[in-house]
N, C-alpha and C positions, 0 to 999 in steps of 0.2 A: 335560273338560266341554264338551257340545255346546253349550249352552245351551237344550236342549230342557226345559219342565216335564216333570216324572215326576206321572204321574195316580197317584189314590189309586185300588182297586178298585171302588168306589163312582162315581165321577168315571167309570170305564171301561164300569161298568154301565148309566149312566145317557146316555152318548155312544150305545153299542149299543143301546139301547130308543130315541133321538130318531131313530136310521138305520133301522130296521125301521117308525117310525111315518110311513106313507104321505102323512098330511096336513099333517105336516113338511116331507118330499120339495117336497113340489108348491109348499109356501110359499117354499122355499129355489129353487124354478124357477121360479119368478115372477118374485121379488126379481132372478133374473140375467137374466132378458128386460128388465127392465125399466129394469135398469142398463145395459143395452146399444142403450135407444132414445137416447139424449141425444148430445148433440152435442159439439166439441170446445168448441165457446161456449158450453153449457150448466156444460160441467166448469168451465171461466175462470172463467163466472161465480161457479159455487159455492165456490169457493175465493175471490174476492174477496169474498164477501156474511159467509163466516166467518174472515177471517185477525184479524180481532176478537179471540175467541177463544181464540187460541192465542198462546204467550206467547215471544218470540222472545229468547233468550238466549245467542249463541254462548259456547264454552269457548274459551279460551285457552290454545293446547294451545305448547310448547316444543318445536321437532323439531331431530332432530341431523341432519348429511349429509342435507337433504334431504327426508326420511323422517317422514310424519305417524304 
């Protein structure tokens, strides 16, 4: 088990028609120019503004020798 999902044909289909659609492309080039003007204080901050949000729960794991 990789852990990889297994696509349905459908799901495969519809992957290959969003990569052949050009105005896709250019929205997915955007999205990465644009995550790439911000700053390391930009990122800080967005992480402070959302750890709201997220629900922090460690597991309580048992290890033996050391070993997690």
């Amino acid at each position: 088990m990789s852990g990889s999902t297994i696509l349905s044909e459908t799901e495969k289909a519809e992957m290959l028609q969003d990569a052949t659609d050009a105005g896709r492309g250019s929205a997915f080039r955007a999205a990465r120019r644009k995550s790439h003007e911000g700053s390391l204080d930009d990122y800080i901050d967005f992480l402070s503004e959302n750890m709201g949000f997220v629900e922090s729960d460690p597991l309580k794991r048992i290890t033996v020798h050391f070993r997690l």
